[in-house]
C-alpha atoms as an extended CHARMM CRD file, in Angstrom:
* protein
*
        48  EXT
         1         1  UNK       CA            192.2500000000      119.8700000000      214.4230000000  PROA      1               0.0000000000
         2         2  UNK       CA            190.4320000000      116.5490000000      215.9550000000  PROA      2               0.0000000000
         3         3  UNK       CA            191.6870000000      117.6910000000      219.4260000000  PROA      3               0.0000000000
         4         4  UNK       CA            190.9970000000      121.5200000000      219.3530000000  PROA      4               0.0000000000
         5         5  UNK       CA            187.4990000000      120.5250000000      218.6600000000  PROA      5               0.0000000000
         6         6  UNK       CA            186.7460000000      118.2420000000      221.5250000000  PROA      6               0.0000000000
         7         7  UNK       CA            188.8360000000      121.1350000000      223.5820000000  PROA      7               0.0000000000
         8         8  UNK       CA            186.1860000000      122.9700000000      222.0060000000  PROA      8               0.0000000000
         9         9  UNK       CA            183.1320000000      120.3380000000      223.1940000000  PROA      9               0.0000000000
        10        10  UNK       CA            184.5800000000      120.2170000000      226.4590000000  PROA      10              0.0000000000
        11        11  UNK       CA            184.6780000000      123.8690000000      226.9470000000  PROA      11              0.0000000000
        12        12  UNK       CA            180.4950000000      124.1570000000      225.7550000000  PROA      12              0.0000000000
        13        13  UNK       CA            179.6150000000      121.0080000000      228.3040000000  PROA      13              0.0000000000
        14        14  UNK       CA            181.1430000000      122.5800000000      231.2670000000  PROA      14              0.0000000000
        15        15  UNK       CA            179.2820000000      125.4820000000      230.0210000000  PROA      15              0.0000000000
        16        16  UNK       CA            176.2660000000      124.0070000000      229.8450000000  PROA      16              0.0000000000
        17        17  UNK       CA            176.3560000000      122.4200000000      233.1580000000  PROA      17              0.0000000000
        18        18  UNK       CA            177.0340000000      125.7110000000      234.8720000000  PROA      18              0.0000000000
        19        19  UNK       CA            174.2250000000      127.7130000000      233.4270000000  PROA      19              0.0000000000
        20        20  UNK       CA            172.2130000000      125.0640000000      234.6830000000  PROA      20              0.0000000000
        21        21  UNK       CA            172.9450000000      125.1960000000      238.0540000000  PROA      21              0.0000000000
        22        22  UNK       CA            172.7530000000      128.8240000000      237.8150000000  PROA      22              0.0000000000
        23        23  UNK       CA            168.4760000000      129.5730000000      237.3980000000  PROA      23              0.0000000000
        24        24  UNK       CA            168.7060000000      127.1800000000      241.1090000000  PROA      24              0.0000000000
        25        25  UNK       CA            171.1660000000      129.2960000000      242.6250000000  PROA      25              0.0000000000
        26        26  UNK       CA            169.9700000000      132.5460000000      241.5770000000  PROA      26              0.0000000000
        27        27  UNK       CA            166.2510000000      131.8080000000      242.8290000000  PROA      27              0.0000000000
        28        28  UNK       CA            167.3160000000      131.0590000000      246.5890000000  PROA      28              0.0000000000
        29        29  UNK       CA            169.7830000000      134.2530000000      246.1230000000  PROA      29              0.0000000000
        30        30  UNK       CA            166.5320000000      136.1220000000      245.1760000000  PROA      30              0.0000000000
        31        31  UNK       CA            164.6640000000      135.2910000000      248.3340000000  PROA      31              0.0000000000
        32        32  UNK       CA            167.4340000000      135.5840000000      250.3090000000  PROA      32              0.0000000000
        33        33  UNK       CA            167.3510000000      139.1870000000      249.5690000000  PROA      33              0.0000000000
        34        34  UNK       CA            163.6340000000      139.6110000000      249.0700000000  PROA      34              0.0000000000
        35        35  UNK       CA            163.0570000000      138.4630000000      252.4660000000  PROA      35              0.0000000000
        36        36  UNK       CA            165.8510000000      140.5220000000      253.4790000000  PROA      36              0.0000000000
        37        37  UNK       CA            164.4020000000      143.7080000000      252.3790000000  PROA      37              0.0000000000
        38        38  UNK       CA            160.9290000000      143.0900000000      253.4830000000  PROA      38              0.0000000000
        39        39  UNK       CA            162.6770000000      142.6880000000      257.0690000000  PROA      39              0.0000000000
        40        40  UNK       CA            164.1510000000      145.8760000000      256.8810000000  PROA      40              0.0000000000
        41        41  UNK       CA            160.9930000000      147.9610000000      255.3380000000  PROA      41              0.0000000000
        42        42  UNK       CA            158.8920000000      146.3270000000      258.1520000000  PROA      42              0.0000000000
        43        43  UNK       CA            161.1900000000      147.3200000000      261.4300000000  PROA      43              0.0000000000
        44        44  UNK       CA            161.5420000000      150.7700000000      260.1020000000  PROA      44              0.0000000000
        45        45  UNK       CA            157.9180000000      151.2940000000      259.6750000000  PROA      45              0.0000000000
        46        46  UNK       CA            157.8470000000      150.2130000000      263.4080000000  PROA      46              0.0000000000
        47        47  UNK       CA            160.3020000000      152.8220000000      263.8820000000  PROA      47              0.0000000000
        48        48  UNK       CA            157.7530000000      155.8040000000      262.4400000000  PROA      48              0.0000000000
């Protein structure tokens, strides 16, 4: 039982360290694509 819980505590940790890289991650992601799409509604309002 002793070892399915640390299992168990080592399973939530890497957890835990993963959703906290995540929020980092997914910021730069969203101005990759922000920036991205601003790009694109700009040159095809140049376009028109």
């Amino acid at each position: 039982m002793d070892e399915f819980e640390t299992r168990q505590g080592r399973r939530e940790k890497k957890l835990r360290k993963k959703q906290e890289r995540m929020p980092k991650h997914g910021k730069n992601l969203a101005k990759v694509y922000i920036d991205a799409i601003i790009k694109r509604l700009k040159r095809s309002k140049t376009k028109k």
